[in-house]
HTML snippet that shows the backbone in 3Dmol.js (N, CA, C, O; Angstrom):
<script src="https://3Dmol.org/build/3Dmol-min.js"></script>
<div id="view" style="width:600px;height:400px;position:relative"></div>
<script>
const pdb = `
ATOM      1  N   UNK A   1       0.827  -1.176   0.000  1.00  0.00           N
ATOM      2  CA  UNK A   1       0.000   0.000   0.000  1.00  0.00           C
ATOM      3  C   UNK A   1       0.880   1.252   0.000  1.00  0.00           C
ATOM      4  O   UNK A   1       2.081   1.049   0.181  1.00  0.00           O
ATOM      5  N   UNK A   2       0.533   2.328  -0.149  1.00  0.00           N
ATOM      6  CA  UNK A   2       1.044   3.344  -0.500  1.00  0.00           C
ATOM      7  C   UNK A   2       1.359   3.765   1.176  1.00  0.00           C
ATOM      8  O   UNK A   2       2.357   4.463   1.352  1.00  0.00           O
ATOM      9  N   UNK A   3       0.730   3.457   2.127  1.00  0.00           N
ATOM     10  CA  UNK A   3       1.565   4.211   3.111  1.00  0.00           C
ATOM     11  C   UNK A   3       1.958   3.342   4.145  1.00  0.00           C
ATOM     12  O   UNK A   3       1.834   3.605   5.341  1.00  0.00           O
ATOM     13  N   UNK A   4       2.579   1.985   3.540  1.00  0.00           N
ATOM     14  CA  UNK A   4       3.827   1.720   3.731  1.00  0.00           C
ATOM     15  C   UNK A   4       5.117   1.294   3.313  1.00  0.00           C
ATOM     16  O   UNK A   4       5.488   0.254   2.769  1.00  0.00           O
ATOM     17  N   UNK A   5       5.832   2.494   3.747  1.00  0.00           N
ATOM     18  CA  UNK A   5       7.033   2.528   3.186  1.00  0.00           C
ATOM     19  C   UNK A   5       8.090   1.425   2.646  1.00  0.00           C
ATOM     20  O   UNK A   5       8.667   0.665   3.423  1.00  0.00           O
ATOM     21  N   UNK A   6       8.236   1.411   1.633  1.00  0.00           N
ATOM     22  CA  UNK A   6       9.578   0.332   1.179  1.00  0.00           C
ATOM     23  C   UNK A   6      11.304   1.127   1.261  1.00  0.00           C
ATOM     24  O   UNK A   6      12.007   1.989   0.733  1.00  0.00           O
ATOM     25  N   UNK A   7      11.289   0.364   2.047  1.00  0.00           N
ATOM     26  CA  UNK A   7      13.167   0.724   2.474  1.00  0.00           C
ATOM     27  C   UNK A   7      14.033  -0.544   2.369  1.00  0.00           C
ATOM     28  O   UNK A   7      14.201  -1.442   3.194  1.00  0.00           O
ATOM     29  N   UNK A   8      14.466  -0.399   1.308  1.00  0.00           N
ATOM     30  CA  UNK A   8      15.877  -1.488   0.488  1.00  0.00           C
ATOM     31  C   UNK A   8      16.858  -0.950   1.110  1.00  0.00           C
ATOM     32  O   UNK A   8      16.915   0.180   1.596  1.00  0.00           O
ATOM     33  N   UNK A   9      17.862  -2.005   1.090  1.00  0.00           N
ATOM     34  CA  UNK A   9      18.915  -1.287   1.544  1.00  0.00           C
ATOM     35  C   UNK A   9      19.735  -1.418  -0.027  1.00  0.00           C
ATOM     36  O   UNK A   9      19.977  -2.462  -0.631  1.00  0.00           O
ATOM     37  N   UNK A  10      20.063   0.000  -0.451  1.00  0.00           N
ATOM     38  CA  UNK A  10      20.064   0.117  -2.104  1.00  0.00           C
ATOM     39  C   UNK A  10      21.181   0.813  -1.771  1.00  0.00           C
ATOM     40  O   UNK A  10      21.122   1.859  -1.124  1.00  0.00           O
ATOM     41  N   UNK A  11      22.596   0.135  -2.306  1.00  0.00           N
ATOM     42  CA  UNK A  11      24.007   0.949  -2.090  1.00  0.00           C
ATOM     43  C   UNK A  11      24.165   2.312  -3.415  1.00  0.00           C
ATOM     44  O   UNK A  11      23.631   2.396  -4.521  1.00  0.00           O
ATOM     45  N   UNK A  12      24.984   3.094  -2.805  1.00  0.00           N
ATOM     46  CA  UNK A  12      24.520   4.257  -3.723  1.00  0.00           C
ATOM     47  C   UNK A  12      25.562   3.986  -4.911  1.00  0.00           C
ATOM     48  O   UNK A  12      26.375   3.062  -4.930  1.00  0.00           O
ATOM     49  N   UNK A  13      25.389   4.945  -5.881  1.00  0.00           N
ATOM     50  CA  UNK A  13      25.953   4.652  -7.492  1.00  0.00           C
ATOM     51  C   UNK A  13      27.359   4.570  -7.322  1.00  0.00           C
ATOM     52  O   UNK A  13      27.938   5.358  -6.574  1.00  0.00           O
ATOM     53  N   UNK A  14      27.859   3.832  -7.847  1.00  0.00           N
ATOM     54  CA  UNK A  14      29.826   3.902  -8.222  1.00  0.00           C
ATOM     55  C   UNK A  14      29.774   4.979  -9.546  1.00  0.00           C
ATOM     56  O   UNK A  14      29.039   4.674 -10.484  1.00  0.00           O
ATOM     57  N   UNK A  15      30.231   5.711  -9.582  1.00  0.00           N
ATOM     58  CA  UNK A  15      30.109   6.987 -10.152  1.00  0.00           C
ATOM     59  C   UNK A  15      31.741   6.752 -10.545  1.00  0.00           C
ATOM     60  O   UNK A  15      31.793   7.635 -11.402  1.00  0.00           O
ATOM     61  N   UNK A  16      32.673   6.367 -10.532  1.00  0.00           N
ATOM     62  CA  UNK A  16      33.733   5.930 -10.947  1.00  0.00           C
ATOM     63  C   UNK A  16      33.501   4.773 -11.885  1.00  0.00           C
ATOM     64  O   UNK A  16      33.882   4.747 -13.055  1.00  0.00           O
ATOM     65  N   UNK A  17      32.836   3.810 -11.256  1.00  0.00           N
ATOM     66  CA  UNK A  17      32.438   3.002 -12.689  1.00  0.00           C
ATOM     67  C   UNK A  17      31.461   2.968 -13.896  1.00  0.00           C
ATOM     68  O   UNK A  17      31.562   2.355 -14.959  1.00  0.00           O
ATOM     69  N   UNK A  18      30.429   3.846 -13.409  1.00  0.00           N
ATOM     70  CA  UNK A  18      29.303   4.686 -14.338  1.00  0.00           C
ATOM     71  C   UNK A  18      30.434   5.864 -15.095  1.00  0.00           C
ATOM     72  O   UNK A  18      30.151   6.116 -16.267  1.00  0.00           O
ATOM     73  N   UNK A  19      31.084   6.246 -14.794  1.00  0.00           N
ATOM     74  CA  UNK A  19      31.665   7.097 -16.151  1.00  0.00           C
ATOM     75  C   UNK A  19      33.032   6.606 -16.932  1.00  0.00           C
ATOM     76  O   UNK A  19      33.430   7.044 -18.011  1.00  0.00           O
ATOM     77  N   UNK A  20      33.623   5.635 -16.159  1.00  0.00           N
ATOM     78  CA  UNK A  20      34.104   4.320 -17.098  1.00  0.00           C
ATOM     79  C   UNK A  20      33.495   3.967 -17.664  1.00  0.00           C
ATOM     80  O   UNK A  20      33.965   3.997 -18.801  1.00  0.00           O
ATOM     81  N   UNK A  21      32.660   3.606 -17.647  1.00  0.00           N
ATOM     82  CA  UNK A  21      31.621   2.458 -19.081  1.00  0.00           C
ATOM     83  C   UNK A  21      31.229   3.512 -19.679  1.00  0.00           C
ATOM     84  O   UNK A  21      31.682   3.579 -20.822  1.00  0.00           O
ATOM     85  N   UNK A  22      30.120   4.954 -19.175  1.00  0.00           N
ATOM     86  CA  UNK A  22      30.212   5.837 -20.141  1.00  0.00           C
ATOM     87  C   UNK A  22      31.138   5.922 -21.396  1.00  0.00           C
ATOM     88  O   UNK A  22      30.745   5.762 -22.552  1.00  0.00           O
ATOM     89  N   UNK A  23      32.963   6.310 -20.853  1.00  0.00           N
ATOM     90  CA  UNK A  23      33.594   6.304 -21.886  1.00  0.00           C
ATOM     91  C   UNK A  23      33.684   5.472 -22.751  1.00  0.00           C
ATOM     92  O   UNK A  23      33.650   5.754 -23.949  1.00  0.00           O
ATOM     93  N   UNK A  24      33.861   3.884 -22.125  1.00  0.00           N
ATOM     94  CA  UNK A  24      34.024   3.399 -23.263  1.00  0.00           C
ATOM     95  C   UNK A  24      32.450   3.058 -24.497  1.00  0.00           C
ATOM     96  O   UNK A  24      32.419   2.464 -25.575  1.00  0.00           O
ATOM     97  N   UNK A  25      31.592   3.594 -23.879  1.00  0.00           N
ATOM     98  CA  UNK A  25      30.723   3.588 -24.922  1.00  0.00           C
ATOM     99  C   UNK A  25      30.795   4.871 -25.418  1.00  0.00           C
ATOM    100  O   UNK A  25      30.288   4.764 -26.534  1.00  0.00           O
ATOM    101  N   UNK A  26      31.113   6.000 -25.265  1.00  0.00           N
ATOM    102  CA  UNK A  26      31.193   6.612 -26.082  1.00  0.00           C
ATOM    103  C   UNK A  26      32.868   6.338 -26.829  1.00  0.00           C
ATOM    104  O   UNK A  26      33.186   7.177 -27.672  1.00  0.00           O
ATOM    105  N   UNK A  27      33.427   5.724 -26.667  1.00  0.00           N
ATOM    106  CA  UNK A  27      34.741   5.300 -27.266  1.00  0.00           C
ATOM    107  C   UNK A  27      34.425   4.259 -28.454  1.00  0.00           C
ATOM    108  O   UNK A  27      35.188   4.090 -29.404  1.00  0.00           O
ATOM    109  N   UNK A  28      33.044   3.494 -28.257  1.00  0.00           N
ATOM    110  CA  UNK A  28      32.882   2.550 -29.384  1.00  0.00           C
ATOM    111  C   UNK A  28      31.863   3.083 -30.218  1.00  0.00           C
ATOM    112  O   UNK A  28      31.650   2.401 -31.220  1.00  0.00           O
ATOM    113  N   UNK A  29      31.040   4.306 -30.067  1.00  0.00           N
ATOM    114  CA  UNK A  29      30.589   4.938 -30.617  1.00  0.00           C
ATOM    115  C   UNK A  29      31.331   5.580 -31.976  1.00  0.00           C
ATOM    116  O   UNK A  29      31.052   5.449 -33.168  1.00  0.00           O
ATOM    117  N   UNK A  30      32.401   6.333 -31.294  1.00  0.00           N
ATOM    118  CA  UNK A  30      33.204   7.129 -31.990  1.00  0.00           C
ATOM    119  C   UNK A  30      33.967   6.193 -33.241  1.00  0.00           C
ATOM    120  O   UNK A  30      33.892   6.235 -34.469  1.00  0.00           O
ATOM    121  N   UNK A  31      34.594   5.492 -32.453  1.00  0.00           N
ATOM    122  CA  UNK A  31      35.287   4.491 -33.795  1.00  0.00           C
ATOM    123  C   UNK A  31      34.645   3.618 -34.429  1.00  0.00           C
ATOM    124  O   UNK A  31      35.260   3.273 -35.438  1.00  0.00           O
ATOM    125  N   UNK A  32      33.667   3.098 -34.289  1.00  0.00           N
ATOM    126  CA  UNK A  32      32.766   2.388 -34.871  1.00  0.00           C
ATOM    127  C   UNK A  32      32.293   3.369 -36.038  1.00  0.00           C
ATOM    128  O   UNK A  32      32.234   2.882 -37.167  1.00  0.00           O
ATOM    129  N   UNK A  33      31.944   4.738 -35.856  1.00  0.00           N
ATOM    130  CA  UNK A  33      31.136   5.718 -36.668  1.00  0.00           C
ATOM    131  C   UNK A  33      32.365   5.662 -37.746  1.00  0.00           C
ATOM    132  O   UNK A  33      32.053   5.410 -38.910  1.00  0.00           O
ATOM    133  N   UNK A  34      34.156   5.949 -37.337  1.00  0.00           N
ATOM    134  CA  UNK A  34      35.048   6.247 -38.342  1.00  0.00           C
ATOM    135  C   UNK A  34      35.151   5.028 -39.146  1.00  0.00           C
ATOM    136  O   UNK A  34      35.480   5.083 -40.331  1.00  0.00           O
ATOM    137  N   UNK A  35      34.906   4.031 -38.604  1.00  0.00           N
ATOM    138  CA  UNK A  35      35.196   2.931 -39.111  1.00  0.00           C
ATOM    139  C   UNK A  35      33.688   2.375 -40.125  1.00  0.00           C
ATOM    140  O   UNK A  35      33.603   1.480 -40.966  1.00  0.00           O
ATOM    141  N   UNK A  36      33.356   2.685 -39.957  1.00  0.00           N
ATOM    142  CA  UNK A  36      31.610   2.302 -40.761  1.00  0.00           C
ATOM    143  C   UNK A  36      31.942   3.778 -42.234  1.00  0.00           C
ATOM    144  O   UNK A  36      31.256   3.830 -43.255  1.00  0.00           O
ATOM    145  N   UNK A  37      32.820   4.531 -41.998  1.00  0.00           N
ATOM    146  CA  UNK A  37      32.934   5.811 -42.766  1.00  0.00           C
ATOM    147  C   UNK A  37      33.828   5.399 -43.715  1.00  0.00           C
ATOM    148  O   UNK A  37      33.936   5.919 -44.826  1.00  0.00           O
ATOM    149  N   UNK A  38      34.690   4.168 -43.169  1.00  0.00           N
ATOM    150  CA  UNK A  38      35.931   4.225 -44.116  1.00  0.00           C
ATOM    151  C   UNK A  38      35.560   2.515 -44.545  1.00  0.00           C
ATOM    152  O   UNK A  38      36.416   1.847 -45.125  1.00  0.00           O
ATOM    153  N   UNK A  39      34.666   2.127 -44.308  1.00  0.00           N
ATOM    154  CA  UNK A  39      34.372   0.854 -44.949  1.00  0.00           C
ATOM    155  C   UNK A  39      33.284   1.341 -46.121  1.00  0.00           C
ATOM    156  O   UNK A  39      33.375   0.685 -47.158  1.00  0.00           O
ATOM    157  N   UNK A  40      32.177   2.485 -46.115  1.00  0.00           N
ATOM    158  CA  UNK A  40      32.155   3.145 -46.866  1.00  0.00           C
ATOM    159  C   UNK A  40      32.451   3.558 -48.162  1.00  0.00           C
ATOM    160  O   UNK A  40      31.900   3.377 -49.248  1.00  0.00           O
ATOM    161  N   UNK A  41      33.871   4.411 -47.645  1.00  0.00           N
ATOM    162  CA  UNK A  41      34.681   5.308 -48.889  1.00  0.00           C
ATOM    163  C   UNK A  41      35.399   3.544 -49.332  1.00  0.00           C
ATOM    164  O   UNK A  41      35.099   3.093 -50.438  1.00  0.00           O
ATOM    165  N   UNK A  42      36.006   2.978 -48.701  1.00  0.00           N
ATOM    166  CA  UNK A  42      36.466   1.600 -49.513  1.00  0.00           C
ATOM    167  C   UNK A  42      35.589   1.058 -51.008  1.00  0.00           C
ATOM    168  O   UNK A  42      35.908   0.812 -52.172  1.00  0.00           O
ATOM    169  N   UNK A  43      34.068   1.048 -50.024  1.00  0.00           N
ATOM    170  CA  UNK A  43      33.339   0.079 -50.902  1.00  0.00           C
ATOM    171  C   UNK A  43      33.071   1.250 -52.333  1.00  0.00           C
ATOM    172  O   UNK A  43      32.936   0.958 -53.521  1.00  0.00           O
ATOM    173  N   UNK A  44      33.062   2.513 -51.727  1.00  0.00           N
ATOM    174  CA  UNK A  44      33.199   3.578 -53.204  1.00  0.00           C
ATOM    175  C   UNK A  44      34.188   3.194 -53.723  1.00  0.00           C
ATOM    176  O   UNK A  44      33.970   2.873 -54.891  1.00  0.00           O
ATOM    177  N   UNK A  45      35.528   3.026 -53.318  1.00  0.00           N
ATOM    178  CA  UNK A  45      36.883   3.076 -54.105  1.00  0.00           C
ATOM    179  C   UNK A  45      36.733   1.810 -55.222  1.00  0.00           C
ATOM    180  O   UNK A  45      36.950   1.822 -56.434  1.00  0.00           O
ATOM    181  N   UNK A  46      36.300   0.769 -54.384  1.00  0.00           N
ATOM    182  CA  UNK A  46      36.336  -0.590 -54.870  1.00  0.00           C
ATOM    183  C   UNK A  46      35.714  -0.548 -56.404  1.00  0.00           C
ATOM    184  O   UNK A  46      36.083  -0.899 -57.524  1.00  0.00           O
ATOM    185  N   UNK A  47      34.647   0.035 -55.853  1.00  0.00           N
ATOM    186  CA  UNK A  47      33.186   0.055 -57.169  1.00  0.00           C
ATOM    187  C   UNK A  47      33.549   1.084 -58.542  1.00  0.00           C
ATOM    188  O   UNK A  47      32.905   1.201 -59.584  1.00  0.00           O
ATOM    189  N   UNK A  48      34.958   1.844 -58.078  1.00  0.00           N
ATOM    190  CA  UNK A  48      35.210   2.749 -59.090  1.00  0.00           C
ATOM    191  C   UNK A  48      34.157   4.041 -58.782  1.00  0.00           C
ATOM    192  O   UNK A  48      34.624   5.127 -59.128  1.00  0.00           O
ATOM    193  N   UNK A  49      33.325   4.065 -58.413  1.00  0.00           N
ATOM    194  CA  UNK A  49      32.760   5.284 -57.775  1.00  0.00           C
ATOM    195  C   UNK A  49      33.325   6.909 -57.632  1.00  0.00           C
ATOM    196  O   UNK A  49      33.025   7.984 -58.152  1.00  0.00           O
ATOM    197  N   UNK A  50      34.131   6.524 -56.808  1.00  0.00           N
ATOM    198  CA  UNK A  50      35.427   7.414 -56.283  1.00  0.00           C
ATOM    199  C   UNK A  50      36.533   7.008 -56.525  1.00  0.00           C
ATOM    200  O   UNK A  50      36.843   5.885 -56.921  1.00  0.00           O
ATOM    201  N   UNK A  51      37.402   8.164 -56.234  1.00  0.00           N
ATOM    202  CA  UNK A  51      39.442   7.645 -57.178  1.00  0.00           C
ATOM    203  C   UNK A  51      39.486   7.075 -55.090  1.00  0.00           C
ATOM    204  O   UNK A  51      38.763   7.425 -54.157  1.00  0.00           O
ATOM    205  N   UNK A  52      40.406   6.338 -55.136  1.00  0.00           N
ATOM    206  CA  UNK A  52      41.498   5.682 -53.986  1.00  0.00           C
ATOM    207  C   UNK A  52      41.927   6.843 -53.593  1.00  0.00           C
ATOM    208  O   UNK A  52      41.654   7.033 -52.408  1.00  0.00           O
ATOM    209  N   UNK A  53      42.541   7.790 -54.142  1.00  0.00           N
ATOM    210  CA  UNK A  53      43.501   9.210 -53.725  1.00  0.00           C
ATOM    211  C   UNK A  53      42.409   9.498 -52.632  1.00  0.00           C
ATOM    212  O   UNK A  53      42.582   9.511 -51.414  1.00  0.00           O
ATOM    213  N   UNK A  54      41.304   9.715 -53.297  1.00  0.00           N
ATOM    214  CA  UNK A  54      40.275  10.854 -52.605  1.00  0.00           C
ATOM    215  C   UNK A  54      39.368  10.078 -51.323  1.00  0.00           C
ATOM    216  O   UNK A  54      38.758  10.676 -50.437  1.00  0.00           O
ATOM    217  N   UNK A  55      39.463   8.648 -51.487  1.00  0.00           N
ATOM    218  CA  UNK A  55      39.157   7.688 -50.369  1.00  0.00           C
ATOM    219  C   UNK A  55      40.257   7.821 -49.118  1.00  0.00           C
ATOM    220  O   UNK A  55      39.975   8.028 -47.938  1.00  0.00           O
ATOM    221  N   UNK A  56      41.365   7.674 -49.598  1.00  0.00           N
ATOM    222  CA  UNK A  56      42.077   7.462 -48.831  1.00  0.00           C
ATOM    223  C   UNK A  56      42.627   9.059 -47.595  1.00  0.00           C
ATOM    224  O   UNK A  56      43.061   9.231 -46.456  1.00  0.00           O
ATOM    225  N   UNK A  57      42.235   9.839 -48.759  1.00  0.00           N
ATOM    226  CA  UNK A  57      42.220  11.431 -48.358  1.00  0.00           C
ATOM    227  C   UNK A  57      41.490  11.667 -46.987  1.00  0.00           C
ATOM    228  O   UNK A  57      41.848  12.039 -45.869  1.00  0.00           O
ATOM    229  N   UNK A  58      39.921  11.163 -47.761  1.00  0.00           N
ATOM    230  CA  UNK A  58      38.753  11.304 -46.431  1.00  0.00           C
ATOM    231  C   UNK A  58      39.071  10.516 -45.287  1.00  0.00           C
ATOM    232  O   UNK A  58      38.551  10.771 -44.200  1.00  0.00           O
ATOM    233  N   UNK A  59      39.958   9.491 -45.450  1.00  0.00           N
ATOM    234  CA  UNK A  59      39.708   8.858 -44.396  1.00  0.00           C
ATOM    235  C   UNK A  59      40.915   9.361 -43.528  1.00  0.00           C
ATOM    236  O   UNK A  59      40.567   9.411 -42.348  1.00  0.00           O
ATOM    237  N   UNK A  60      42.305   9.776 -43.726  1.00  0.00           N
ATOM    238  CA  UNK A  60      43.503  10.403 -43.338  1.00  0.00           C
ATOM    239  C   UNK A  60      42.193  11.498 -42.209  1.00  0.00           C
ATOM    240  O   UNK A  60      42.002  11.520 -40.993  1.00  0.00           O
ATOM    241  N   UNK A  61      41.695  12.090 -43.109  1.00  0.00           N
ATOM    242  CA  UNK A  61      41.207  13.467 -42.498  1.00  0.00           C
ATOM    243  C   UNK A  61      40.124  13.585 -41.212  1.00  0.00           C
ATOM    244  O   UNK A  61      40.271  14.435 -40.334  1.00  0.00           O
ATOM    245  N   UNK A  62      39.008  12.607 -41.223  1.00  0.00           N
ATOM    246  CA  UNK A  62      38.500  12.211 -40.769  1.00  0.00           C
ATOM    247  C   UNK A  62      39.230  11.306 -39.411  1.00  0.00           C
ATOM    248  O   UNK A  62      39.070  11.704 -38.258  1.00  0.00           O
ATOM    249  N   UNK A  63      39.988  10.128 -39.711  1.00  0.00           N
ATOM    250  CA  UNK A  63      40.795   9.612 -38.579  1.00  0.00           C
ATOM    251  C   UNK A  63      41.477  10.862 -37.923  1.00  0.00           C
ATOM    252  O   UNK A  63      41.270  11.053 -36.725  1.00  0.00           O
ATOM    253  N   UNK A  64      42.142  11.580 -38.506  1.00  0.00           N
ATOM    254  CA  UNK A  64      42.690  12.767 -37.680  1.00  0.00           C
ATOM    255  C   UNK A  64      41.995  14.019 -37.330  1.00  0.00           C
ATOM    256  O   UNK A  64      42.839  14.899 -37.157  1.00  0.00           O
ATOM    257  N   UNK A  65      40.632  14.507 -37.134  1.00  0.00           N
ATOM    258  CA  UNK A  65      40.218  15.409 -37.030  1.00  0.00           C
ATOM    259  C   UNK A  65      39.765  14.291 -35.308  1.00  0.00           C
ATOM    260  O   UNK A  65      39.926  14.567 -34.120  1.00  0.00           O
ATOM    261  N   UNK A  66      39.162  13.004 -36.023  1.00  0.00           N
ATOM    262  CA  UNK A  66      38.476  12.602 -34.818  1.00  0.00           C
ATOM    263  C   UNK A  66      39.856  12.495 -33.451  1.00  0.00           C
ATOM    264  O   UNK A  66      39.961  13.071 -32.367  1.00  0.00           O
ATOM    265  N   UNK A  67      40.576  11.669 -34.030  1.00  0.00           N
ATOM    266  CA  UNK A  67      41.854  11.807 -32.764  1.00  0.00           C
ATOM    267  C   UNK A  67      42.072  13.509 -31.896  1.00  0.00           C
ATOM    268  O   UNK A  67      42.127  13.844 -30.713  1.00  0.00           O
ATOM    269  N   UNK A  68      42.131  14.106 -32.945  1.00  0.00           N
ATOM    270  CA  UNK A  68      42.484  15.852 -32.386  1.00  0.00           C
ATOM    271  C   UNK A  68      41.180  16.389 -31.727  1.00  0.00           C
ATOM    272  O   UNK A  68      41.526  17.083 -30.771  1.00  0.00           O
ATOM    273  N   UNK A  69      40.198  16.366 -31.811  1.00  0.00           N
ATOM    274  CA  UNK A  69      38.860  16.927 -31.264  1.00  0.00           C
ATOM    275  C   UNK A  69      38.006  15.881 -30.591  1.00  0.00           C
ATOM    276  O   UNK A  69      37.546  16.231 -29.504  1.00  0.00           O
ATOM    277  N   UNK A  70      37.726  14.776 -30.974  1.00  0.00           N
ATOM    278  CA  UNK A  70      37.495  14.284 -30.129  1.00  0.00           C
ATOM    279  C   UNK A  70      37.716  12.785 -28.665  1.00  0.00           C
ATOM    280  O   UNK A  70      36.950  12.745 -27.702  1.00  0.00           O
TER     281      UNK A  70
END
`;
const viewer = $3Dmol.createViewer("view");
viewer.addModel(pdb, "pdb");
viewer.setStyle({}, {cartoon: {color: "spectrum"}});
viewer.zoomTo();
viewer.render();
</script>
């Protein structure tokens, strides 16, 4: 019933390990996204689509913008 109280004994958050796993999901976020980008520009290169120079360009640029910013 509503007026009686439920009291767990509920240990409070690890806040050290909640923003560990944070990172690494945002860590598999991130490379997963570069990596889905440059499997991508590949499958352009492959298909003749796009030149290799200009695949290989985006992906130089992209891998290194993401390392430097984020």
């Amino acid at each position: 019933m509503a007026a009686d109280p439920h009291h767990h004994d509920v240990p409070a958050m690890d806040y050290a390990e909640h923003d560990k796993s944070f990172g690494l999901f945002i860590g598999l976020v991130k490379w997963g996204t570069v990596v889905s980008l440059a499997i991508t520009l590949l499958a352009g290169a492959f298909t003749g689509t796009i030149s290799w120079a200009f695949a290989l360009a985006v992906m130089v640029a992209i891998t290194a913008i993401t390392v430097k910013f984020f």
